[in-house]
Legacy VTK file of the C-alpha trace (Angstrom):
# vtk DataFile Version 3.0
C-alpha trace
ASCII
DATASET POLYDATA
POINTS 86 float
-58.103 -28.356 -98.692
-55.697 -25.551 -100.164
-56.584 -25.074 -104.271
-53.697 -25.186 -106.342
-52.376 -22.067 -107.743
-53.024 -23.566 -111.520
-55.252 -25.673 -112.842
-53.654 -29.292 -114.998
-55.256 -28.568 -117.948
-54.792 -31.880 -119.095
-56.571 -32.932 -116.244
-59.640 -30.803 -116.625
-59.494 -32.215 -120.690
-59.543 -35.384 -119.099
-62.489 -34.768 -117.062
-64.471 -33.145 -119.161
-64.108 -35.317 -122.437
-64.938 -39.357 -121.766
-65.659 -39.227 -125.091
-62.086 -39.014 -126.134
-61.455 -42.378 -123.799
-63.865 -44.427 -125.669
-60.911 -46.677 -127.589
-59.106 -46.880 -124.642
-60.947 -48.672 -121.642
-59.312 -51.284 -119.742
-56.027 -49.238 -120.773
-53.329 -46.557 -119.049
-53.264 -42.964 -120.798
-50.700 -40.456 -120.975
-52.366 -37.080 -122.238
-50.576 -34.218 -122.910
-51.890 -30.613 -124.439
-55.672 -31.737 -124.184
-54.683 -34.789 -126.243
-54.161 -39.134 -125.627
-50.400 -39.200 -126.918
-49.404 -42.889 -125.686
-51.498 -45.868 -124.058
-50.541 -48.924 -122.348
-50.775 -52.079 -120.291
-49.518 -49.730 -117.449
-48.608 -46.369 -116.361
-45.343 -46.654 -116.870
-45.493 -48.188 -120.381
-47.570 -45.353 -121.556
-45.513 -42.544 -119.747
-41.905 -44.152 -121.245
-43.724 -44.461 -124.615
-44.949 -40.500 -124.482
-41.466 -39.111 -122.915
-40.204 -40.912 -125.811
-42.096 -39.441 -128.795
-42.641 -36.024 -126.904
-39.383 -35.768 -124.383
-40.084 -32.508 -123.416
-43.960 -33.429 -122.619
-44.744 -33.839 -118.475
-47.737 -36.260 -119.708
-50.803 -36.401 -116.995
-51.274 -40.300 -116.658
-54.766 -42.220 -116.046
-56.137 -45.389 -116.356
-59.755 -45.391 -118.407
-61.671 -48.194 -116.324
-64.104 -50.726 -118.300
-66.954 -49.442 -116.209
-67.951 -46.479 -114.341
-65.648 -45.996 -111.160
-64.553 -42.706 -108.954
-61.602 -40.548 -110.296
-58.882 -39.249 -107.805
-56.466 -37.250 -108.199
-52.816 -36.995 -106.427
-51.046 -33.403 -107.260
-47.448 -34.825 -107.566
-46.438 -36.780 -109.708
-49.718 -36.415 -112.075
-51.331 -39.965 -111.238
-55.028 -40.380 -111.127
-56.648 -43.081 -109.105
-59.059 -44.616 -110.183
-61.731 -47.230 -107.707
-64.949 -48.905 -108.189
-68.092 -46.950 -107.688
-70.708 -50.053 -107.286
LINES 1 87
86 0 1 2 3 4 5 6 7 8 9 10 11 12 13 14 15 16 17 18 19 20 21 22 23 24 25 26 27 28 29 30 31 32 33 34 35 36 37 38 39 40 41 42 43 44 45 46 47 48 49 50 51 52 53 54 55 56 57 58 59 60 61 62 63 64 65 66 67 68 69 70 71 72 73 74 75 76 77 78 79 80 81 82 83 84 85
């Protein structure tokens, strides 16, 4: 599988810092410079909501699950997938 040339920071932020997820399980995220700037009932109402208060922001979306489940990632548009690890 070919590496991309950069890195989504966000992403990595995301990865490395559950901790920051804590108040929003069960939820949709849009994070954007290493920081949760909009949630929702869905992707798209947290993506609207951060392209509203930060228009110039290209906000990584994710859903925090209520348990623990598998992240995936898909490069374009900046989606993670989330599915049940049990």
């Amino acid at each position: 599988m070919k590496r991309p040339k950069e890195a989504d920071e966000d992403f990595i932020w995301y990865v490395e810092h559950p901790e920051a997820f804590e108040n929003y399980k069960g939820q949709h995220v849009a994070i954007w410079n290493k920081k949760v700037v909009d949630h929702g009932n869905t992707a798209k109402q947290a993506f609207d909501m951060a392209k509203k208060n930060y228009p110039r922001s290209k906000p990584t979306l994710a859903f925090i699950p209520k348990e623990e489940e598998l992240i995936l990632c898909i490069d374009y548009p900046k989606i993670l997938l989330v599915t049940k690890t049990d």
